[in-house]
MIMARFI-852222 format. One record per residue: x negated, y negated, z negated of N, C-alpha, C in turn; residue in one letter; residue number from 1. Coordinates in Angstrom, 1 decimal, always signed. Layout:
<kekes>
keke n.x: X; n.y: Y; n.z: Z; ca.x: X; ca.y: Y; ca.z: Z; c.x: X; c.y: Y; c.z: Z; residu: A; num: NUM
...
</kekes>
This chain:
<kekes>
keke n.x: -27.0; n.y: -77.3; n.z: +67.9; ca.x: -27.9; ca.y: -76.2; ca.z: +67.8; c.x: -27.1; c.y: -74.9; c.z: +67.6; residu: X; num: 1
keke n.x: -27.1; n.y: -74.0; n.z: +68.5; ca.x: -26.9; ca.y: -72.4; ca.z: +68.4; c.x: -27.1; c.y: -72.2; c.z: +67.1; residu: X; num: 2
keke n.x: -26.6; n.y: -71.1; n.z: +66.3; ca.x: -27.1; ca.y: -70.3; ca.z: +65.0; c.x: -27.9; c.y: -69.4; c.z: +65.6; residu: X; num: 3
keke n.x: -29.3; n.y: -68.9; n.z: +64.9; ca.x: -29.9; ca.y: -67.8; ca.z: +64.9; c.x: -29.4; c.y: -66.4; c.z: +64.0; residu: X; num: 4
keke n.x: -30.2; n.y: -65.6; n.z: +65.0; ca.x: -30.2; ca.y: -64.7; ca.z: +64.3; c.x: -31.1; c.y: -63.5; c.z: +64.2; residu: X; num: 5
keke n.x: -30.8; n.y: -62.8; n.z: +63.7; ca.x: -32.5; ca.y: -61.1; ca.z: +63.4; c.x: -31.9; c.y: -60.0; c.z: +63.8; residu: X; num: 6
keke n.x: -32.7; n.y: -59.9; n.z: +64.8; ca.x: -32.5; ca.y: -58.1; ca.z: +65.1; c.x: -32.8; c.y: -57.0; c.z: +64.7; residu: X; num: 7
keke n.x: -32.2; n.y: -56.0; n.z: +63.9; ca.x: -32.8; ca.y: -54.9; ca.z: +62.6; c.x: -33.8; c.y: -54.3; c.z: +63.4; residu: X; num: 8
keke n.x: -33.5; n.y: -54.2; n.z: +64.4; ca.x: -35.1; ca.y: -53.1; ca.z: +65.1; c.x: -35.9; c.y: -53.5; c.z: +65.1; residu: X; num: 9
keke n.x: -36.5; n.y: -54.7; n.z: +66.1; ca.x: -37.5; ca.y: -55.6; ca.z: +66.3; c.x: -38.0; c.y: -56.7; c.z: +65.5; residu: X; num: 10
keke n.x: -37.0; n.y: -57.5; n.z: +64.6; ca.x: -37.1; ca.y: -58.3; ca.z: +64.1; c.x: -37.2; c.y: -59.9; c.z: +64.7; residu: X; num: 11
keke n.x: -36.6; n.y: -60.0; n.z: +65.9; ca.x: -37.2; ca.y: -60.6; ca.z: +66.5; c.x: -35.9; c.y: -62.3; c.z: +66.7; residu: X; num: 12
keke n.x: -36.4; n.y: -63.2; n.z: +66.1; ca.x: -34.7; ca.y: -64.3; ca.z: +66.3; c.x: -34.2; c.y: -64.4; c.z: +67.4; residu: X; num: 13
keke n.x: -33.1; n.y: -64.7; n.z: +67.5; ca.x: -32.6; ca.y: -64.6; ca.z: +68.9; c.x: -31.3; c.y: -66.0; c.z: +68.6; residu: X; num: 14
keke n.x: -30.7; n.y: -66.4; n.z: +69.6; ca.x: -29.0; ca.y: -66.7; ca.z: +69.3; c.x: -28.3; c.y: -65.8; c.z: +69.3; residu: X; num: 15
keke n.x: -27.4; n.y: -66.2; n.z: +68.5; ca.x: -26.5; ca.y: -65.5; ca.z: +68.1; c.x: -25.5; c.y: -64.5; c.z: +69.2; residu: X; num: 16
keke n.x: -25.0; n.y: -65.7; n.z: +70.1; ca.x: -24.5; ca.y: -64.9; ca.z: +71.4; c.x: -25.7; c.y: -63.9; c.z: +72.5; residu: X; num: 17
keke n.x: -26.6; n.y: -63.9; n.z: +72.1; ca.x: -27.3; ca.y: -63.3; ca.z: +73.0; c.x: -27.7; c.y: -61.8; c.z: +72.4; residu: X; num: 18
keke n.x: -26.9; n.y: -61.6; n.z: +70.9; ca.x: -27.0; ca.y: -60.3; ca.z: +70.1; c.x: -26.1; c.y: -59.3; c.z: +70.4; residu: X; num: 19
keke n.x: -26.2; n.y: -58.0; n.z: +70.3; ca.x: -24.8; ca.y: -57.6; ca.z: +69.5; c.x: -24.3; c.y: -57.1; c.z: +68.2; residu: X; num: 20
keke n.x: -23.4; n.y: -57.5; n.z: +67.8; ca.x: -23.2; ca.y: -57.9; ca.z: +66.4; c.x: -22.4; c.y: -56.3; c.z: +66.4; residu: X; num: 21
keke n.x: -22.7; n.y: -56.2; n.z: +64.6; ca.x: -21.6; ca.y: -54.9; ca.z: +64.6; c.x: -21.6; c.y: -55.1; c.z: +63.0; residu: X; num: 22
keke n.x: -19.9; n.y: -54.7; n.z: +62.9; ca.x: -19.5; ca.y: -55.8; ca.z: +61.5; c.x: -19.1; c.y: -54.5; c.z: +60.3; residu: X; num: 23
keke n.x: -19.5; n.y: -54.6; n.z: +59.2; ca.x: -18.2; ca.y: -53.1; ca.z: +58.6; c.x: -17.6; c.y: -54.2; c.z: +57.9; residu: X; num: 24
keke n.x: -16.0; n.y: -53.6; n.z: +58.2; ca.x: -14.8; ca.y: -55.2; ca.z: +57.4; c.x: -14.7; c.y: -53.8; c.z: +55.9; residu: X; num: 25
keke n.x: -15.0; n.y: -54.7; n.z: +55.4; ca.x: -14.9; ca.y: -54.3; ca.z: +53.9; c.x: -13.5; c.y: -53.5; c.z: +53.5; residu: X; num: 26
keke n.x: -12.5; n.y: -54.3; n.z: +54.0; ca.x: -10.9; ca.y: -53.6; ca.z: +53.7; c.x: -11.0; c.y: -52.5; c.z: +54.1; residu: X; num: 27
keke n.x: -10.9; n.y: -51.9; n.z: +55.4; ca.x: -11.0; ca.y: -50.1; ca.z: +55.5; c.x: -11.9; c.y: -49.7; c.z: +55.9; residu: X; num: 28
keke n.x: -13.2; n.y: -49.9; n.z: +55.3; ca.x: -14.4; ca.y: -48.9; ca.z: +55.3; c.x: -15.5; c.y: -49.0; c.z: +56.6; residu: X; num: 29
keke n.x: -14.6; n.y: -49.5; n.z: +58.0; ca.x: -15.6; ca.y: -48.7; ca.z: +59.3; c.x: -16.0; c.y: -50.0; c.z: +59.7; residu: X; num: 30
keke n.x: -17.0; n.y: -49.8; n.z: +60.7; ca.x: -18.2; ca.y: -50.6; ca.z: +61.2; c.x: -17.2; c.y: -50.9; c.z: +63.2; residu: X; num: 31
keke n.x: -17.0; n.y: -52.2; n.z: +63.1; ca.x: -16.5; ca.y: -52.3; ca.z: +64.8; c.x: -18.0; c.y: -52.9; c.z: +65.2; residu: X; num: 32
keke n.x: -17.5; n.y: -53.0; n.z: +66.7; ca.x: -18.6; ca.y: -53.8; ca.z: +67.5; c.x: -17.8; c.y: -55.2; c.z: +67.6; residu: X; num: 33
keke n.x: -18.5; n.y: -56.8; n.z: +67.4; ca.x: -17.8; ca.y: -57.6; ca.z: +67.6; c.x: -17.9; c.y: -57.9; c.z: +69.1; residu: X; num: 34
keke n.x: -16.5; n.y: -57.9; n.z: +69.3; ca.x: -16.4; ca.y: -58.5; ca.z: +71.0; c.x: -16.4; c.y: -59.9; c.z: +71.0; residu: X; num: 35
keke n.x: -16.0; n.y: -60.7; n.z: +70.2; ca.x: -16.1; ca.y: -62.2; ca.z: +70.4; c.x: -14.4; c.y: -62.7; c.z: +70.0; residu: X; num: 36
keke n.x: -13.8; n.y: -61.9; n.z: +70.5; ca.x: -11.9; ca.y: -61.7; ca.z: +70.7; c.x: -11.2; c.y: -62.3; c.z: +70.2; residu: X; num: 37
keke n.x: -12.0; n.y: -61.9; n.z: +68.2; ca.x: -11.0; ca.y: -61.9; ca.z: +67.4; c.x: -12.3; c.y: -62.1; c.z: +66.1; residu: X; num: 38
keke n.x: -11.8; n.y: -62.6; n.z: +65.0; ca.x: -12.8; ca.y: -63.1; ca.z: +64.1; c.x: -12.3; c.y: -61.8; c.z: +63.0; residu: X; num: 39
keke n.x: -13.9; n.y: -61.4; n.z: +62.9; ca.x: -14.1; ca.y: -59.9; ca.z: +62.3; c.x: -14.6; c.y: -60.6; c.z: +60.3; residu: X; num: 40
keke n.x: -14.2; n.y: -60.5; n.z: +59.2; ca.x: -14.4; ca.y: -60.2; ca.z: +57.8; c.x: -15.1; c.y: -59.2; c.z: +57.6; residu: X; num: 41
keke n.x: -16.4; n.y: -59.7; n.z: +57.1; ca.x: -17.5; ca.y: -58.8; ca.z: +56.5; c.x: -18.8; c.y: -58.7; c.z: +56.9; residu: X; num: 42
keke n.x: -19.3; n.y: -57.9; n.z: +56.4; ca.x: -21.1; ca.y: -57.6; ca.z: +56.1; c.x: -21.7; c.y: -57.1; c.z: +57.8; residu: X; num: 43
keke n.x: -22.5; n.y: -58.1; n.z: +58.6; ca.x: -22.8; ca.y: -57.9; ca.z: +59.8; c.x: -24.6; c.y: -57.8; c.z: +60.0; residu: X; num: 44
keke n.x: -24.5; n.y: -56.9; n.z: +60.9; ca.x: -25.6; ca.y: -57.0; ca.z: +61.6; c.x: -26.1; c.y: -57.6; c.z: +63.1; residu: X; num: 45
keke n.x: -27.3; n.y: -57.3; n.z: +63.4; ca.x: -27.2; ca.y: -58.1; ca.z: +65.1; c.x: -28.5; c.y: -57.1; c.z: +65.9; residu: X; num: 46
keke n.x: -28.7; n.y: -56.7; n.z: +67.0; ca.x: -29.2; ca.y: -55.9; ca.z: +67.3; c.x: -29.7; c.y: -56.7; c.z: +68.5; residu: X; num: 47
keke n.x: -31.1; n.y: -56.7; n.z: +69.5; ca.x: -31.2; ca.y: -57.2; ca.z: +71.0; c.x: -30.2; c.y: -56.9; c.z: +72.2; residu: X; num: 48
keke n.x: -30.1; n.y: -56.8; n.z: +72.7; ca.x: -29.2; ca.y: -56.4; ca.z: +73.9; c.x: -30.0; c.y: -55.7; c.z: +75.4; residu: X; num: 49
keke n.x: -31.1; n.y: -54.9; n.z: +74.6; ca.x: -31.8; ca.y: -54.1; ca.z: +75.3; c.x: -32.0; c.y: -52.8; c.z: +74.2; residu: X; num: 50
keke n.x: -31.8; n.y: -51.3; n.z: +75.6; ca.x: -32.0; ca.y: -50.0; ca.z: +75.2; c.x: -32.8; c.y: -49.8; c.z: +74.0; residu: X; num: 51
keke n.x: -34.2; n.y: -50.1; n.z: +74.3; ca.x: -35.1; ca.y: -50.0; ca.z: +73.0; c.x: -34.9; c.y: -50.7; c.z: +71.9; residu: X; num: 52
keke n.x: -34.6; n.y: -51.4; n.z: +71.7; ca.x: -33.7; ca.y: -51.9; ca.z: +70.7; c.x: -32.3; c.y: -51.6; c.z: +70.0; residu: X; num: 53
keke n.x: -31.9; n.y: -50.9; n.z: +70.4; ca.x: -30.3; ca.y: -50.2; ca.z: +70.3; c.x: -31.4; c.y: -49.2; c.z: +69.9; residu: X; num: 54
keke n.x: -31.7; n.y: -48.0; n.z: +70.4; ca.x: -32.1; ca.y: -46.7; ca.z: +69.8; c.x: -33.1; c.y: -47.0; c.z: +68.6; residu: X; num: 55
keke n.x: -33.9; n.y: -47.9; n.z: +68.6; ca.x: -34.7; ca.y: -48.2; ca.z: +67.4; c.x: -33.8; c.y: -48.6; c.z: +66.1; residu: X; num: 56
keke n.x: -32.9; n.y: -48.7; n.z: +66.7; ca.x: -31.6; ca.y: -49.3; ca.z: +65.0; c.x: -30.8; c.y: -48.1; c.z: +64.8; residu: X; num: 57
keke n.x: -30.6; n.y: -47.2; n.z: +66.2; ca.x: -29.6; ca.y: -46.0; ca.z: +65.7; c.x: -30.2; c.y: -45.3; c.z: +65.4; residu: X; num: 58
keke n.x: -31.6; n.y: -45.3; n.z: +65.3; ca.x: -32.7; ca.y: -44.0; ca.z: +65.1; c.x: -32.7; c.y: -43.6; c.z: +63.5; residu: X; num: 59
keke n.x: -33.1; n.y: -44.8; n.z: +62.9; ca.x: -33.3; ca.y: -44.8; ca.z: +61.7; c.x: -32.0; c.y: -45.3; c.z: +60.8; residu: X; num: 60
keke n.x: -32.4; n.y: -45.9; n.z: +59.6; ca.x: -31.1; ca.y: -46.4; ca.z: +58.6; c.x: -31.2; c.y: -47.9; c.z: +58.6; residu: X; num: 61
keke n.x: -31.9; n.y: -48.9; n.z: +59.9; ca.x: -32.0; ca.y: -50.0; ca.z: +59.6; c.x: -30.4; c.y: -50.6; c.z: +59.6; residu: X; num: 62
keke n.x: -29.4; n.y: -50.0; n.z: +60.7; ca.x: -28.3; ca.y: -50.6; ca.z: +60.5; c.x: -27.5; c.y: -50.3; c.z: +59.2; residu: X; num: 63
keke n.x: -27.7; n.y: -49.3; n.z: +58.8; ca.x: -26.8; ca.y: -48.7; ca.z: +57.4; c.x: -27.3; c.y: -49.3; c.z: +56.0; residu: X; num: 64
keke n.x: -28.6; n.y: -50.0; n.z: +56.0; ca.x: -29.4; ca.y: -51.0; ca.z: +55.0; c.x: -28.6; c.y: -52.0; c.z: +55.0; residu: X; num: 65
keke n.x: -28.3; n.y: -52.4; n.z: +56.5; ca.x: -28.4; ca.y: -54.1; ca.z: +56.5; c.x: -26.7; c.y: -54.5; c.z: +56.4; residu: X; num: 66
keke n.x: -25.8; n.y: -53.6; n.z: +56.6; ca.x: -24.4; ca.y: -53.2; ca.z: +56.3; c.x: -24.1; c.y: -53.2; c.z: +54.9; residu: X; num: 67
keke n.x: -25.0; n.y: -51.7; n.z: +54.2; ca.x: -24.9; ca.y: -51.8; ca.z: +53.0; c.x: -25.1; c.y: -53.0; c.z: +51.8; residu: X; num: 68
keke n.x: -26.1; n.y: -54.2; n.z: +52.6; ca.x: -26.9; ca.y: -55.0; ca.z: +51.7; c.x: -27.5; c.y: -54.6; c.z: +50.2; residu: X; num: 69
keke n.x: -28.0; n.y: -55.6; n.z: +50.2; ca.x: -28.9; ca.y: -55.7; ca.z: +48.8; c.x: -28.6; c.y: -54.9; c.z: +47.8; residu: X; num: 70
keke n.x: -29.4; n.y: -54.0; n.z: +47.5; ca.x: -29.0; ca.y: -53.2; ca.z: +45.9; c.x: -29.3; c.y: -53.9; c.z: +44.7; residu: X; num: 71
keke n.x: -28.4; n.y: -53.9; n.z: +43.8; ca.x: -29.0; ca.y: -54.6; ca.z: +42.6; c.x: -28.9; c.y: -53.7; c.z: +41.4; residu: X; num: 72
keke n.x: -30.3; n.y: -53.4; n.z: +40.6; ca.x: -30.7; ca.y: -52.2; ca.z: +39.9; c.x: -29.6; c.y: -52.3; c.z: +38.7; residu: X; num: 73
keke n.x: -29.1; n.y: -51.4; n.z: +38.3; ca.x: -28.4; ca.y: -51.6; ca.z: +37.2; c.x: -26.7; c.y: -51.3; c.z: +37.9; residu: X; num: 74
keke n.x: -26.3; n.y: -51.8; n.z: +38.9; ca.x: -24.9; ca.y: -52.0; ca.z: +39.5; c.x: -24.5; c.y: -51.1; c.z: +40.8; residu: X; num: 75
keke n.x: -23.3; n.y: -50.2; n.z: +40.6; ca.x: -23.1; ca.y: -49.8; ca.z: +42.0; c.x: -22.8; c.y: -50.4; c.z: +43.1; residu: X; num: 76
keke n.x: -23.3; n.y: -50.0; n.z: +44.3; ca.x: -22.9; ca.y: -50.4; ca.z: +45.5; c.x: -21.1; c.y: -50.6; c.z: +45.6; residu: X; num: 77
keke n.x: -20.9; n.y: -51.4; n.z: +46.4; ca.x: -19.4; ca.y: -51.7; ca.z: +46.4; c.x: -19.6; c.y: -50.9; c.z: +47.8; residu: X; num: 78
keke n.x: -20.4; n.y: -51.6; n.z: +48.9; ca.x: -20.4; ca.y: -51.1; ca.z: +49.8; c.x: -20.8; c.y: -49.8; c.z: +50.3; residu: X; num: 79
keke n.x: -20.3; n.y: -49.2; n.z: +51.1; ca.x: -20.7; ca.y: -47.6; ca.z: +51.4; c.x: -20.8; c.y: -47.5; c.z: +52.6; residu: X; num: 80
keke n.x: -21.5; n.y: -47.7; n.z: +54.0; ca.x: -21.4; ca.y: -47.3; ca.z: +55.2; c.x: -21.5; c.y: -46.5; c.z: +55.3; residu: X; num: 81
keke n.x: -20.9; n.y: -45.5; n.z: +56.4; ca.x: -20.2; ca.y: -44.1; ca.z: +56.7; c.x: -21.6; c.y: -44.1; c.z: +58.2; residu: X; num: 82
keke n.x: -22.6; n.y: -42.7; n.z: +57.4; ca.x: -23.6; ca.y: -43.0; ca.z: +58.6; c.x: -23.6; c.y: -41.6; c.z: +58.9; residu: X; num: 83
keke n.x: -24.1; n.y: -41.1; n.z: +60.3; ca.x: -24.3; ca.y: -41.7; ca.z: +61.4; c.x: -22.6; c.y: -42.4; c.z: +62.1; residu: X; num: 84
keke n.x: -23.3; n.y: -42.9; n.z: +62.6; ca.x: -21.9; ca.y: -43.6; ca.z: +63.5; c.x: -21.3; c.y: -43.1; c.z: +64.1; residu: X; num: 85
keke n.x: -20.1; n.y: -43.4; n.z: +64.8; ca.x: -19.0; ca.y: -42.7; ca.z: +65.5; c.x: -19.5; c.y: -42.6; c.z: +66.7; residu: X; num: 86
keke n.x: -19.5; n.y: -41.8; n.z: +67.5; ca.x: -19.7; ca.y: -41.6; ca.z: +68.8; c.x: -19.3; c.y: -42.6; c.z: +69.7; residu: X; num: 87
keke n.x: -18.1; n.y: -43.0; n.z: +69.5; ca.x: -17.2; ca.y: -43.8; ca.z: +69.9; c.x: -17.9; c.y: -45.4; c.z: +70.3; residu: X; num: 88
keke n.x: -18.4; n.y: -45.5; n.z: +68.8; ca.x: -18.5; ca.y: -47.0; ca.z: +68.9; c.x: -20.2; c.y: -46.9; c.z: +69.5; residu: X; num: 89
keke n.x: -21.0; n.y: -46.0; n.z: +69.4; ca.x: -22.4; ca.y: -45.9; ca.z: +69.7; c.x: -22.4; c.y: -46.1; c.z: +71.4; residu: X; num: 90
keke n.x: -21.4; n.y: -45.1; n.z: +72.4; ca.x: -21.0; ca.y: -45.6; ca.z: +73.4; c.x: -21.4; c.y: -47.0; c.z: +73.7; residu: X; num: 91
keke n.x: -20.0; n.y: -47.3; n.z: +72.8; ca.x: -19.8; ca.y: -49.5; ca.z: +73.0; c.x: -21.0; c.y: -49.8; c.z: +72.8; residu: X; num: 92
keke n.x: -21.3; n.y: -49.8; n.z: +72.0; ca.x: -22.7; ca.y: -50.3; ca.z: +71.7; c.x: -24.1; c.y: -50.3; c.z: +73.2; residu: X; num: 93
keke n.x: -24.5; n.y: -49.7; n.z: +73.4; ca.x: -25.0; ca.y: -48.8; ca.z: +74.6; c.x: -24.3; c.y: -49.5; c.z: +75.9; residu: X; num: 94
keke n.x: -23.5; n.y: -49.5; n.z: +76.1; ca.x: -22.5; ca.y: -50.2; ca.z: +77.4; c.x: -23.1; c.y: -51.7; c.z: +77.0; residu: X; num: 95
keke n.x: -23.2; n.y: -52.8; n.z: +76.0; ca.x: -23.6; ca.y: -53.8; ca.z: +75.9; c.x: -25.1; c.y: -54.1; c.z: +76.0; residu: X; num: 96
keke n.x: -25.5; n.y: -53.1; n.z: +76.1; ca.x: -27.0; ca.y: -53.3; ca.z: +76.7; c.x: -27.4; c.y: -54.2; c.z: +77.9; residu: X; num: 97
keke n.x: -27.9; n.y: -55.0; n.z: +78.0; ca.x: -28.4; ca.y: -55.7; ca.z: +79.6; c.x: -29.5; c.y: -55.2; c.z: +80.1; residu: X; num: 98
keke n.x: -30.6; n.y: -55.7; n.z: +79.8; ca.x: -32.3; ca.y: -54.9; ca.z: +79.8; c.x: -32.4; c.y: -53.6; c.z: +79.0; residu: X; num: 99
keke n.x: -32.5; n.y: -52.9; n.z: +80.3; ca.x: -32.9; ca.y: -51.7; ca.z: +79.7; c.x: -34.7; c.y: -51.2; c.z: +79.8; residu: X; num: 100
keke n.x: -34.9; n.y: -51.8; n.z: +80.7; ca.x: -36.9; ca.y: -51.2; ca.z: +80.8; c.x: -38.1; c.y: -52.4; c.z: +80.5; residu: X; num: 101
keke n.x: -37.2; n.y: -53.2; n.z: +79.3; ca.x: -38.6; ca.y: -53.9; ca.z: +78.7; c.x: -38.0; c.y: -54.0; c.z: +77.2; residu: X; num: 102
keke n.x: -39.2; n.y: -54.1; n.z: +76.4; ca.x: -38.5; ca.y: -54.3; ca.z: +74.5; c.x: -39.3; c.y: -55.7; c.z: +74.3; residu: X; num: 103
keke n.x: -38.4; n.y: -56.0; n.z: +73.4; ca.x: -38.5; ca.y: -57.5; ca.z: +72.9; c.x: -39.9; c.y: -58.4; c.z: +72.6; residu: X; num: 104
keke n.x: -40.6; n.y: -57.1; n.z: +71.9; ca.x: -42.4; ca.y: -58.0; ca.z: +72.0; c.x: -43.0; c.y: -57.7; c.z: +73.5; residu: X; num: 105
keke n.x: -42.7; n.y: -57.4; n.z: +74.5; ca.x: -42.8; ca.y: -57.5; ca.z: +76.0; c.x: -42.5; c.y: -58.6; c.z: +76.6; residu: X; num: 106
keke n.x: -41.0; n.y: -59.0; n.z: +76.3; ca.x: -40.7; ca.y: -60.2; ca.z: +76.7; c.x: -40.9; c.y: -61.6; c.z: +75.8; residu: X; num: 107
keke n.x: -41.2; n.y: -61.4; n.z: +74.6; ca.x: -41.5; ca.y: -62.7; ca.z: +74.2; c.x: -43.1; c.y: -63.8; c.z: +74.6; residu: X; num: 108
keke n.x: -43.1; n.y: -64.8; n.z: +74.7; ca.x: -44.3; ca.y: -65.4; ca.z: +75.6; c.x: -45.4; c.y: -65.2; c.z: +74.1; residu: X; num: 109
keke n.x: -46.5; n.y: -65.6; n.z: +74.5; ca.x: -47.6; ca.y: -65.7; ca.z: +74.0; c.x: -48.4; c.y: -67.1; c.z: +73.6; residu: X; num: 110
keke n.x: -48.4; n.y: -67.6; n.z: +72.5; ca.x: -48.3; ca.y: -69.0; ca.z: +72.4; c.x: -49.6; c.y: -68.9; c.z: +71.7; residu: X; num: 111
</kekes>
């Protein structure tokens, strides 16, 4: 069995390979996109692999929450994502899109 996973926009499980993952490696601070390549350390997110779904996670701070993780009252954050994102990587991001003109509660069936 594939691992699942949640997409910050939609919310919606998907497999894992059918996401795009985008990782901040704790050691120097920034957020990559995972290509698959090379095995990425640290705090990840996963996004659909359609437009509306990309812009609903860069819109708001769902990706910079789910990077940051869990606050716990009393203790500072270790973690600090550096937001908005680099242009750079928002590109990549955007380029890994497949479906662009349907969002994820469109395509899921009705049971």
């Amino acid at each position: 069995m594939l691992p699942t996973r949640l997409c910050v926009a939609c919310r919606s499980k998907k497999e894992q390979k059918d996401l795009i993952r985008l990782t901040y490696d704790y050691r120097n601070g920034e957020v990559t996109l995972h290509t698959g390549d090379k095995h990425l350390s640290g705090r990840s997110c996963y996004i659909c692999r359609n437009k509306t779904c990309v812009d609903q996670a860069l819109k708001g701070t769902r990706i910079k929450g789910a990077l940051d993780g869990r606050k716990v009252k009393g203790r500072p954050n270790t973690r600090s994502v550096r937001f908005p994102l680099e242009p750079q990587l928002i590109q990549l991001v955007y380029r890994e899109c497949t479906d662009t003109g349907k969002t994820c509660q469109n395509t899921l069936s009705k049971e």
